[in-house]
Wavefront OBJ file of the C-alpha trace (Angstrom):
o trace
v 112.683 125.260 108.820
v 114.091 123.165 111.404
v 114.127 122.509 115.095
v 117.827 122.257 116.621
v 118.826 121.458 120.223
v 122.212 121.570 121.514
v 123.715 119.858 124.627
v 127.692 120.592 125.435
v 129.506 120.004 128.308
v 133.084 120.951 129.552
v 134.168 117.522 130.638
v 136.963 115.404 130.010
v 135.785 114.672 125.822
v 135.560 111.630 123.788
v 138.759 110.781 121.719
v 137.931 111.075 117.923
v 138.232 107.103 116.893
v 134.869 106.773 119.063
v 132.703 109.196 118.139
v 131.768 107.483 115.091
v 130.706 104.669 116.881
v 128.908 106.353 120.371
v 125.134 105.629 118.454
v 126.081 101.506 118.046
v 124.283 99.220 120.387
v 126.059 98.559 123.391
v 129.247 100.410 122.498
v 131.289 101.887 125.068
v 133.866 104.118 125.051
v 135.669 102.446 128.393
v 135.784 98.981 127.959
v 136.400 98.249 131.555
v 132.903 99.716 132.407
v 130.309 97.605 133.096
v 126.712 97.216 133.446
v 127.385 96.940 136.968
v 128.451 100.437 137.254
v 125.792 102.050 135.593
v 125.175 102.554 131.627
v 123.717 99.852 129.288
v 125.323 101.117 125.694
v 121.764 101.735 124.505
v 121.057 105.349 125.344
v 122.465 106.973 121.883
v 121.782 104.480 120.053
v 117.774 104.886 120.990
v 118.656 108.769 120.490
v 119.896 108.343 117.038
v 116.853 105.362 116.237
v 113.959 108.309 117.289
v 115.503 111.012 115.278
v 115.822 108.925 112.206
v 112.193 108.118 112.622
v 111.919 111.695 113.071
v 113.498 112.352 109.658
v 116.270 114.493 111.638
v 119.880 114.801 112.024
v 122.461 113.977 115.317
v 125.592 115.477 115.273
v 128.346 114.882 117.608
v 131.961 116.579 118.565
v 134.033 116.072 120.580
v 137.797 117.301 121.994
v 140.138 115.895 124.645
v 140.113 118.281 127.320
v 137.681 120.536 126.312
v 134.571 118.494 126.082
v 131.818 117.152 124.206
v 128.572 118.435 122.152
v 125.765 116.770 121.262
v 123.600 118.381 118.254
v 120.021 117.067 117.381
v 118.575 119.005 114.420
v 114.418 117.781 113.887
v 112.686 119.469 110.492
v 109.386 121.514 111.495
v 106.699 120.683 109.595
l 1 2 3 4 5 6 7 8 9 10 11 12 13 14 15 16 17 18 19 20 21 22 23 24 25 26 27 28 29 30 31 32 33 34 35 36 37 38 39 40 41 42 43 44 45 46 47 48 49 50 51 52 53 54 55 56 57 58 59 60 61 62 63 64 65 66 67 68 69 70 71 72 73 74 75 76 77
């Protein structure tokens, strides 16, 4: 048995060569962003280190246009 929580949103989406990379440290999708306006490049990354400590799963899709959805599956014990 597992535990899964799903966030989506209908915004703009993240173009498919990033999503591998949105849990690195300090990746960002816009380059030109910085810390200055808001965002450190941490926050998934942090995401992805709990669940792994968690022994779970994060899952996430995402399509131009249509938006994004972030999965985090968590076994019940």
């Amino acid at each position: 048995p597992a535990l899964r929580v799903t966030v989506r949103d209908h915004g703009d989406g993240i173009d498919a060569i990033h999503v591998p990379r949105l849990t690195e440290r300090f990746y960002r999708v816009d380059g030109h962003r910085s810390r200055a306006m808001g965002g450190t490049g941490l926050g998934l990354a942090i995401v992805k280190h709990i669940i792994n400590r968690h022994r779970g799963r994060l899952t996430v899709t995402s399509t131009r246009g249509e938006g994004s959805c972030f999965a985090v599956v968590l076994p019940i014990r």
